[in-house]
N, C-alpha and C positions, 0 to 999 in steps of 0.2 A: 379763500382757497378751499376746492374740494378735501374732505378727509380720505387721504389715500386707503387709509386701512380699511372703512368703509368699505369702497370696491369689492375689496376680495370675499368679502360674503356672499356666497354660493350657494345657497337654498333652493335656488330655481334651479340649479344644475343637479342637484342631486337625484331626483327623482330619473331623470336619465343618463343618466350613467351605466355604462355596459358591465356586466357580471362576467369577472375575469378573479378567482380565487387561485391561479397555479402563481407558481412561482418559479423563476425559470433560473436553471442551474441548480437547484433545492437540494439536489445529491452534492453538488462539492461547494456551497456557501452557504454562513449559515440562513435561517426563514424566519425572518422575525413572527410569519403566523404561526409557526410551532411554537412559541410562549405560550407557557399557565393563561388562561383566559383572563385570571387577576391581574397579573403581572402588567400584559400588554393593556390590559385600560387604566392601568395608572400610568404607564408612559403615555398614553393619548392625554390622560388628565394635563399635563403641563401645556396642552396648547391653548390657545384663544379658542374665540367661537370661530369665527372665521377661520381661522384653521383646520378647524374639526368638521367645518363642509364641506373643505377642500380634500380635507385623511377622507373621509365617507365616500371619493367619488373612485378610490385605489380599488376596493372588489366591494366584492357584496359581504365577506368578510368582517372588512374596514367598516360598511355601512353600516353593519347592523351592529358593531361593537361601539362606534362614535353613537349613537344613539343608547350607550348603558344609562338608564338613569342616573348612575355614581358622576358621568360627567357634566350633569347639568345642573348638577345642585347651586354653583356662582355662577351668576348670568353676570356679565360686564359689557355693556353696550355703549361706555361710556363716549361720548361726540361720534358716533357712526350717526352720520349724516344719511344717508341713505338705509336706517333703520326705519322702517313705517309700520302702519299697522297691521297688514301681512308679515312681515318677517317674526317681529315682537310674537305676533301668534305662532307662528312653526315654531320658535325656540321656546315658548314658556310653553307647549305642548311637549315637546320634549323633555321640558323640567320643571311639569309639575311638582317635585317633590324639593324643587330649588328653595335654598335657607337665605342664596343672598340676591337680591337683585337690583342693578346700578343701570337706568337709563337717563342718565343725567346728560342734559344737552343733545338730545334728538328731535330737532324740531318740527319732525315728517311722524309722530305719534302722535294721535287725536285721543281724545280724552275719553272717546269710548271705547279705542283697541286697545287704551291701558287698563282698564277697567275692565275689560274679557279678562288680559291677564293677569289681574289679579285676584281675580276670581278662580283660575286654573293654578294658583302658586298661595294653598292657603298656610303652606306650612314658612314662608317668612319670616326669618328673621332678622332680616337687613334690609332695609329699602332707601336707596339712596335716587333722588330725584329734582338735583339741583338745574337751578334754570329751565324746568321741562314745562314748555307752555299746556300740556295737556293734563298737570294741577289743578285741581281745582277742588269746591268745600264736596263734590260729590265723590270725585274721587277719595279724598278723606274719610268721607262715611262709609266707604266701601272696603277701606283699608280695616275700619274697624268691624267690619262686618263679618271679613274673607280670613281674614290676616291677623287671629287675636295669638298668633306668638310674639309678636314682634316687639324688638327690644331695643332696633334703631333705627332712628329715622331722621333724614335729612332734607329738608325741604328749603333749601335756600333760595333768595329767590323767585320764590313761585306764589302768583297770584291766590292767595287763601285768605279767608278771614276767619274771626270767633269761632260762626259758625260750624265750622268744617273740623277746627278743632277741637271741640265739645266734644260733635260729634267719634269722634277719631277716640277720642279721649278715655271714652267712654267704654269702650270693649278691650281695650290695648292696656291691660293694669300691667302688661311686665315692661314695657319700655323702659328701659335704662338707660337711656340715650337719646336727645333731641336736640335738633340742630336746626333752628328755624331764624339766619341769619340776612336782613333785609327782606323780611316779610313786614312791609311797612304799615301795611291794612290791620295786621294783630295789634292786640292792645292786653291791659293787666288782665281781662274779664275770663280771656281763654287760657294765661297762666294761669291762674286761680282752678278753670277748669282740672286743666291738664295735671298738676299737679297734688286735686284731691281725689284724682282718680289713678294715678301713678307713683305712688311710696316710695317704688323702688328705683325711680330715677336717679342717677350717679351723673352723670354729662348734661350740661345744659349751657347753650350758646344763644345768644339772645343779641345781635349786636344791626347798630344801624336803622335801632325804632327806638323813636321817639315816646311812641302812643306805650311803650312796656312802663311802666314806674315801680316806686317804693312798692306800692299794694300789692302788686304781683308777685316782685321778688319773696316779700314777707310771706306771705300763703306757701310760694317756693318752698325756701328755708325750712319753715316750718313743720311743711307735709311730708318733706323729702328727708330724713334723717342719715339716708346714707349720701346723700351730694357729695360727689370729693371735685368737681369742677366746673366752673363758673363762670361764663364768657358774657358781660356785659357791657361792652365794648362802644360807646358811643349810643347808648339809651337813655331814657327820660328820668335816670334816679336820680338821686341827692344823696348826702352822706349820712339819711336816716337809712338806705341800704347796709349799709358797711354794719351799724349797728345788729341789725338784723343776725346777717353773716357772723359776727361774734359771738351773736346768741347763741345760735342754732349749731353751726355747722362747725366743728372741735377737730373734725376730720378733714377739711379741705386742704387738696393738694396743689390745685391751678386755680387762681382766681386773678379774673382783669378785670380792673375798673378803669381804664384810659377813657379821659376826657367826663371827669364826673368832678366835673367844676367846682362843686360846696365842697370834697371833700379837705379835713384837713387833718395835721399833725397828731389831733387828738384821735380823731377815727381811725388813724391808722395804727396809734399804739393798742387801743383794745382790739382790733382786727389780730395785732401780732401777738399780744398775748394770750388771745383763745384759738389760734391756728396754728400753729406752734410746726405745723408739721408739712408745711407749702414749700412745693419742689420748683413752683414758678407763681411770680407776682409781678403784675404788671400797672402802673402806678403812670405811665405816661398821658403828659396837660393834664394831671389834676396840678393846677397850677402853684395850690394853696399849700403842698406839699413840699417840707424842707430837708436842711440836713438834721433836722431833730428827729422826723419820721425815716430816715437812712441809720441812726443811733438806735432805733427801737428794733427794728428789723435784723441789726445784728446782734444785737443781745438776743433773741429772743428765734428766729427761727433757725436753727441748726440740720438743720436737710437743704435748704434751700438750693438750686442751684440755676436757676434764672432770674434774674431780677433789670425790669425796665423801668428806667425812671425820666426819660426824653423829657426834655423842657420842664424838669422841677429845680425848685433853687436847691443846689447840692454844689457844693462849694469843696476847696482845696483845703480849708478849716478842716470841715469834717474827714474830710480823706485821711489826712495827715494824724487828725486826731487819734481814728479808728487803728490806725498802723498800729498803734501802740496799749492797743486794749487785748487780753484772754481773748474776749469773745472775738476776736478779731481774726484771731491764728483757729479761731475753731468752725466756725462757720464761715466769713467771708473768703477765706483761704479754700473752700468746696466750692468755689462758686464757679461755672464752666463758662456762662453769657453774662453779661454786664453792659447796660447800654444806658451810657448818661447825656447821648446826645443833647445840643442846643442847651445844655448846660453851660451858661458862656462865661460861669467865673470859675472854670475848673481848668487849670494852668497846666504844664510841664509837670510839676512838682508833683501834683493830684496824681495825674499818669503816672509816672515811678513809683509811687507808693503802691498804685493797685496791681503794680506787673511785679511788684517783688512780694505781693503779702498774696496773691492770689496766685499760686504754682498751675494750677489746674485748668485757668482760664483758658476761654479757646478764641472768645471774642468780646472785643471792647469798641462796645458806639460811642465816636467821636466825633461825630458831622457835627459842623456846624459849632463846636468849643473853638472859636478864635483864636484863642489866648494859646492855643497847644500849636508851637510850631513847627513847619514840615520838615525841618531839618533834624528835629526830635522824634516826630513818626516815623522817620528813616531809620532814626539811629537805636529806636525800639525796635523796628520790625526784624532789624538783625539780629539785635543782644535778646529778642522773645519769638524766634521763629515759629513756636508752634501757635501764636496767637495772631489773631489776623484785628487788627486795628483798623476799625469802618470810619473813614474818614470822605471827605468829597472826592479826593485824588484817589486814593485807593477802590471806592468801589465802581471810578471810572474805567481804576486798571482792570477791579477784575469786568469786568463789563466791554473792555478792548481785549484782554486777553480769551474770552469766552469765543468771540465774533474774528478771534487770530488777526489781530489788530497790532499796531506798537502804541505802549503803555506811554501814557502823560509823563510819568516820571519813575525811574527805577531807583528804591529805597535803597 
């Protein structure tokens, strides 16, 4: 289906548009052009782009005030479908001086009208360009050519290899932020780039390649001493990564390692005792992972407040055990998300202990634990209203309740 919002972008209409500054009745209401000339371009600032074509066509006024440089600093073009290479030009003419620019999912920009603009927008510091077929390694090298503020960048997605980010790499040392998730063509050789040319990288998401390994992450770790977050989500490590991350990084706050097959109980206890300070860990199909690595994790990380462990063996043992420990009432009682889905020997029992020792919980993953049954998820959902218990049934209600449906079953 067309992007409706699209449409209303009015670029071609602006240029004719008739010059009409009065304002009629101005003696007895009041004129919004009588505001501080500051004033009224921070109310224009709250609208879209497309918006701001539309305010441009009210007088010549309007026009010339929708065109303050202060409003074009954030470009968002986000799925405007009928963004092409002329448009992308008039607006990054207008905000040359723009810090963030997002044309992620426009499939009508060609790889050389993005490349003008960002040639015209050198002061960047956001660039967001997910799904954008007009990626590419030259683009890349132009980012680091044009564009040496830039501190984040998102290329998910997008057809790049090594090359492109070497190149990229190589001008852009303040990046603190890279998000290059299902770039399947990348491999360890342009982490290793990216990250001896980039110290001060803090965010790093890496999820859905294969071709990334141990080598990579390790140069990472390594180069990168301020890392506080670490998204490797379905890449080609092992659990000599984990080791790595223990090394290095003292200061990590989020870190996933879902579906990092080798890893086990041991790698997760030195993980916890040199991170000590992870506000989320995500631990889902490492298969190898039990309720002994759920025992480390409570002792041991006291901020935490998300924790996913889908399909690890974590049992009503440990639950019940943990009820009754200090570290229990201190840390897992902060915890706000808990998700032990497809954990299939966590019973009834397992449940009640984690709704009375965790006050603060907002949400507990339950799909797929058999053994919890629905006349108990009922009879939670009442006695812990503020927690929303993810189970099959439930997030089909909320899923009929969204689409104003009648719910499978009322708890």
């Amino acid at each position: 289906m067309e992007d409706q919002g699209a449409s209303s972008l009015r670029f071609d209409d602006i240029n004719n548009c008739e010059v009409d500054n009065q304002v009629d009745g101005a003696d007895n209401c009041f004129a919004i052009n009588n505001l501080p000339h500051l004033i009224f371009v921070n109310i224009l600032s709250y609208l879209s782009v497309e918006d701001l074509g539309s305010a441009s066509c009210v007088s010549k006024y309007w026009y010339n005030s929708c065109l303050d440089p202060q409003l074009w600093k954030i470009i968002k073009l986000k799925k405007r479908r009928k963004v092409d290479d002329k448009v992308l030009g008039r607006v990054t003419n207008h905000g040359s001086n723009a810090s963030v620019l997002d044309v992620s999912e426009c499939p009508n920009i060609t790889e050389d009208g993005l490349i003008k603009a960002l040639w015209r927008c050198r002061l960047l510091v956001e660039l967001t360009v997910v799904r954008c077929s007009a990626v590419t390694d030259e683009c890349l090298s132009v980012i680091g050519k044009s564009c040496k503020k830039i501190k984040s960048l998102d290329i998910t997605l997008c057809s790049v290899t090594d090359k492109g980010l070497q190149e990229f790499g190589k001008s852009c040392t303040r990046l603190e932020k890279l998000i290059m998730d299902q770039c399947r063509s990348l491999t360890s050789e342009s982490l290793c780039s990216v990250a001896r040319s980039c110290p001060m990288l803090r965010w790093l998401s890496v999820e859905y390649d294969n071709l990334i390994g141990d080598e990579g992450v390790h140069e990472m770790v390594q180069s990168c001493p301020s890392l506080e977050r670490l998204q490797l989500n379905s890449c080609g490590i092992t659990s000599q990564t984990a080791v790595y991350i223990a090394q290095y990084c003292k200061n990590m706050s989020v870190l996933d390692l879902r579906r990092c097959s080798t890893l086990t109980d041991d790698m997760v206890e030195a993980l916890v005792n040199s991170c000590q300070y992870l506000k989320l860990l995500n631990l889902s199909l490492c298969f190898h992972v039990t309720d002994t690595s759920l025992k480390y994790i409570v002792s041991k990380c006291r901020t935490l407040r998300s924790l996913y462990m889908v399909h690890c063996k974590v049992t009503d043992d440990v639950l019940c055990y943990l009820s009754g420990l200090e570290a229990f009432l201190h840390c897992v009682c902060n915890l706000e998300r808990l998700d032990i889905s497809w954990c299939q020997d966590v019973t009834d029992k397992g449940v009640q202990t984690v709704l009375k020792g965790c006050p603060y919980l907002k949400h507990l993953g339950l799909v797929r634990c058999d053994l919890v049954n629905d006349e108990t998820i009922a009879d939670l959902t009442k006695q812990f209203p503020k927690v929303f218990l993810s189970t099959v049934l439930t997030e089909m209600n909320e899923m009929c309740k969204r689409a104003g449906c009648i719910p499978f079953f009322k708890p």
